[in-house]
C-alpha positions in Angstrom: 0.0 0.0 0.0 1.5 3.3 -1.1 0.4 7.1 0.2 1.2 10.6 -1.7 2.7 12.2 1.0 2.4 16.1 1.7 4.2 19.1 1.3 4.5 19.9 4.6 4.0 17.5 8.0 2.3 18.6 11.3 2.5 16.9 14.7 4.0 16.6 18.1 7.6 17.6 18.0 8.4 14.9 20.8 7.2 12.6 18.3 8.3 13.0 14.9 11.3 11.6 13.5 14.2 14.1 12.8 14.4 13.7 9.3 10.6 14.4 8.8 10.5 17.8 11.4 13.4 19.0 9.4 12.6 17.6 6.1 15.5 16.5 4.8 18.2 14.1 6.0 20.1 14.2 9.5 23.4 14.8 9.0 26.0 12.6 9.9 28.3 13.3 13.1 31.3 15.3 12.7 33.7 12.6 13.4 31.3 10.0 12.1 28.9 7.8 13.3 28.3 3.7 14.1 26.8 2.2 11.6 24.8 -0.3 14.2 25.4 -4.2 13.9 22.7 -6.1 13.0 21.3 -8.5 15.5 20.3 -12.1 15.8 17.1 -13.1 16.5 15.4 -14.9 18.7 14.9 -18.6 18.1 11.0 -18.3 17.9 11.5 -15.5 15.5 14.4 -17.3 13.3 12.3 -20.1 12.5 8.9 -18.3 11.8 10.8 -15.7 9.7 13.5 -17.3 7.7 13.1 -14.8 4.8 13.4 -12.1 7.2 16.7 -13.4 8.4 17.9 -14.3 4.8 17.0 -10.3 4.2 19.2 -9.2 7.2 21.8 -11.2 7.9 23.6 -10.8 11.0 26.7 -8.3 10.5 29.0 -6.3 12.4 28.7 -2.2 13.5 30.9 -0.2 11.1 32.7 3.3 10.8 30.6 5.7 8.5 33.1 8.4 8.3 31.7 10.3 5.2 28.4 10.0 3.0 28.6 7.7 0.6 29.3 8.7 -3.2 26.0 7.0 -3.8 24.0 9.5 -1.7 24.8 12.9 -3.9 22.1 12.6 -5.8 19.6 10.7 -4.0 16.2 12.4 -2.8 15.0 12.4 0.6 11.4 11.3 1.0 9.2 9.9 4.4 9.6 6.3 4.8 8.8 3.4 6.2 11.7 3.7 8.8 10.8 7.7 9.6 7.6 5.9 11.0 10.3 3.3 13.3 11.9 6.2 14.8 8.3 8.2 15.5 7.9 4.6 18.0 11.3 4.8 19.4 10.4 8.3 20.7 7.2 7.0 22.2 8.7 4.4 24.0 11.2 6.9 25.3 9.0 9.6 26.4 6.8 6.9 28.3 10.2 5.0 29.7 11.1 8.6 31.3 7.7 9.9 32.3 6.6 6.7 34.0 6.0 7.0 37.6 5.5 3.5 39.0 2.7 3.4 41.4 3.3 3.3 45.4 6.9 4.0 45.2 8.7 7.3 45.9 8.7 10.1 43.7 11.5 10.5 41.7 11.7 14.1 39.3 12.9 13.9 35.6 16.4 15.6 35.4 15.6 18.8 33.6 18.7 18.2 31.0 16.8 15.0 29.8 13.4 16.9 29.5 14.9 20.0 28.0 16.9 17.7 25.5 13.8 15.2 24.8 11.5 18.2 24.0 14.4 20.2 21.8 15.7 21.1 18.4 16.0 18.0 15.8 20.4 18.7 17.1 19.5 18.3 21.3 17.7 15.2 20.0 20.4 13.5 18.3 22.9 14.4 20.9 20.6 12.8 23.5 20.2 9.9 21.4 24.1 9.5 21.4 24.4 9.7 25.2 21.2 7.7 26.1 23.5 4.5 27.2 25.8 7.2 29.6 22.1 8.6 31.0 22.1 7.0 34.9 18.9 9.2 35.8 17.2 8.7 32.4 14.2 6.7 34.3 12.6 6.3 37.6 15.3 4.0 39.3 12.9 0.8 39.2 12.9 1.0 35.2 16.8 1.3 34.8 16.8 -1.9 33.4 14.8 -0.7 30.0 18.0 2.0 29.6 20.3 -0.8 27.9 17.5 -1.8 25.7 16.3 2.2 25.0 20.3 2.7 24.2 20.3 -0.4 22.0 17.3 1.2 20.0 18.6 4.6 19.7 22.0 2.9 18.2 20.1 2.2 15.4 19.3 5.4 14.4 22.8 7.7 14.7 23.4 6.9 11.4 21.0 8.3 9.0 20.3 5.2 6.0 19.9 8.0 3.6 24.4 8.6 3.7 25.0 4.6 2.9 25.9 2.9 -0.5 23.1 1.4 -2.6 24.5 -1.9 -1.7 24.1 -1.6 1.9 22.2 -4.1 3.4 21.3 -1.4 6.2 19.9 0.8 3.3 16.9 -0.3 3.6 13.4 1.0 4.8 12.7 -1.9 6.6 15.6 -2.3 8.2 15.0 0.0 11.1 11.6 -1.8 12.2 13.6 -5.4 11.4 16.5 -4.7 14.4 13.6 -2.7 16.9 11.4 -6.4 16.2 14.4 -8.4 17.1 15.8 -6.5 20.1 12.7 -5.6 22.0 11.3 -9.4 21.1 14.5 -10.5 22.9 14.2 -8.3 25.6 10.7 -9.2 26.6 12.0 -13.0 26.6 14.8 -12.5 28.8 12.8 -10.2 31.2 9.2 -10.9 31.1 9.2 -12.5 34.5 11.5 -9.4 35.9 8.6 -7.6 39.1 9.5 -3.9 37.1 7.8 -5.4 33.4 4.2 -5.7 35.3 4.7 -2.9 38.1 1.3 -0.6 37.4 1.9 3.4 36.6 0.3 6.1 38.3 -1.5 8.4 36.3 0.0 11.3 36.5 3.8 11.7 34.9 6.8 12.4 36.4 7.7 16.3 37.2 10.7 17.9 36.2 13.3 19.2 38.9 13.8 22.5 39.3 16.2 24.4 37.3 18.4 26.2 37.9 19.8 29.8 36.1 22.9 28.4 35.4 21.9 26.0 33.0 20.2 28.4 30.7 17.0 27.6 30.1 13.7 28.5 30.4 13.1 29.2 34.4 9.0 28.4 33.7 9.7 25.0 32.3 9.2 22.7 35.7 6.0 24.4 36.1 4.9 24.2 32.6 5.5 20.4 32.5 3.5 20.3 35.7 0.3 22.1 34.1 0.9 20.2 30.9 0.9 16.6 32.8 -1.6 16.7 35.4 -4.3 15.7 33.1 -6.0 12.2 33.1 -3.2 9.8 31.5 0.5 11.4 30.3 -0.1 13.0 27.3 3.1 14.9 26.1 2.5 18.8 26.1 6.0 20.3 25.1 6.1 23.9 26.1 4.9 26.9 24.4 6.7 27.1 22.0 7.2 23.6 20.3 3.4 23.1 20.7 3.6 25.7 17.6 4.2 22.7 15.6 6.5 23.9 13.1 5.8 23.3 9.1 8.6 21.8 7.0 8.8 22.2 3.7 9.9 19.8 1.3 9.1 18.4 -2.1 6.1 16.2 -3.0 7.4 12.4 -3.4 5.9 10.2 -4.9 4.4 6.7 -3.6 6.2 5.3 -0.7 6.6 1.5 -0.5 5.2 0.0 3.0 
């Protein structure tokens, strides 16, 4: 099933993959980026999906220093692994609102707020320093961080920089290696007390910030207003709820 996609995309800035907000590709780092490794599978998986294996073979991380020659002329369009990366942030935004129910309190750091809810740039730093984050959850859920890390691997390098050839260029790659890891990581931890632990309502607040840090001195109690309503429901502040337009060319059908 294909869709004509639009000139322009609107939604939640928390949301939407980088690529999408800004419309174009996400640049690689300066020094370059880890190509992620593809994983194995589960044996469950391997056997039900032996064309999906053949497809994605199990390979090593490598060194993307410099877009590929391949990529100079190649257009940028919304795919099927722009929609991948819209889940990842999801998950994330739950993993660090989520207050587990009749335990302590335990604030979001205001760093991992500001950098969740800010520029397509803060987001891609924050995805390269999720692993390093030791307050990214409430301390009962730390043990979703290596899997959340895992995820976020997958997406510092940008598909749309990779030769033709690569295996990992590949709209389906993205949603291949999340359905493998997370698959995985439910088997090895379904019986862990955390996976069934009910949440409370209400998400997490922010802790207070600071001057020093620079931002916006409003922004605990703006999170505060914005999650006190029935279930979480991500209300970035003021500004990002402008939902910015990005333009970019009319593509034609995309493949899903």
């Amino acid at each position: 099933m294909g869709c004509l996609c639009l000139q322009s995309y609107q939604g939640t800035p928390i949301f939407i993959a980088r690529a999408v907000q800004q419309g174009k590709p996400v640049l690689l780092p300066k020094k370059g980026g880890i190509l992620s490794a593809v994983p194995s599978s589960p044996e469950t998986y391997t056997s039900n999906h032996p064309d999906r294996i053949q497809k994605f073979p199990i390979e090593e991380d490598m060194l993307v220093r410099k877009p590929s020659a391949d990529s100079t002329n190649r257009k940028w369009r919304h795919e099927l692994d722009h929609d991948a990366e819209s889940v990842f942030w999801v998950l994330l935004y739950w993993a660090v609102a989520a207050q587990p129910e009749k335990l302590e309190k335990e604030k979001v750091v205001a760093a991992t707020w500001a950098n969740l809810t800010g520029s397509v740039d803060y987001r891609t730093l924050f995805l390269q320093s999720l692993g390093r984050n030791k307050e990214l959850t409430h301390s009962v859920y730390q043990p979703l961080v290596p899997l959340l890390s895992d995820l976020a691997d997958v997406l510092i390098v940008d598909r749309h920089w990779l030769d033709d050839s690569e295996t990992r260029n590949d709209p389906e790659y993205v949603p291949e290696v999340f359905q493998r890891l997370i698959l995985q990581f439910i088997l090895d931890n379904r019986d862990k007390a955390y996976m069934t632990i009910p949440v409370v309502d209400k998400s997490r607040d922010v802790k207070a910030i600071t001057r020093h840090l620079g931002l916006p001195s409003t922004l605990s109690s703006r999170w505060h207003s914005e999650t006190s309503r029935k279930r979480p429901s991500p209300q970035p502040s003021r500004e990002l709820r402008k939902r910015p337009r990005v333009d970019t060319e009319v593509v034609g059908k995309v493949g899903y």
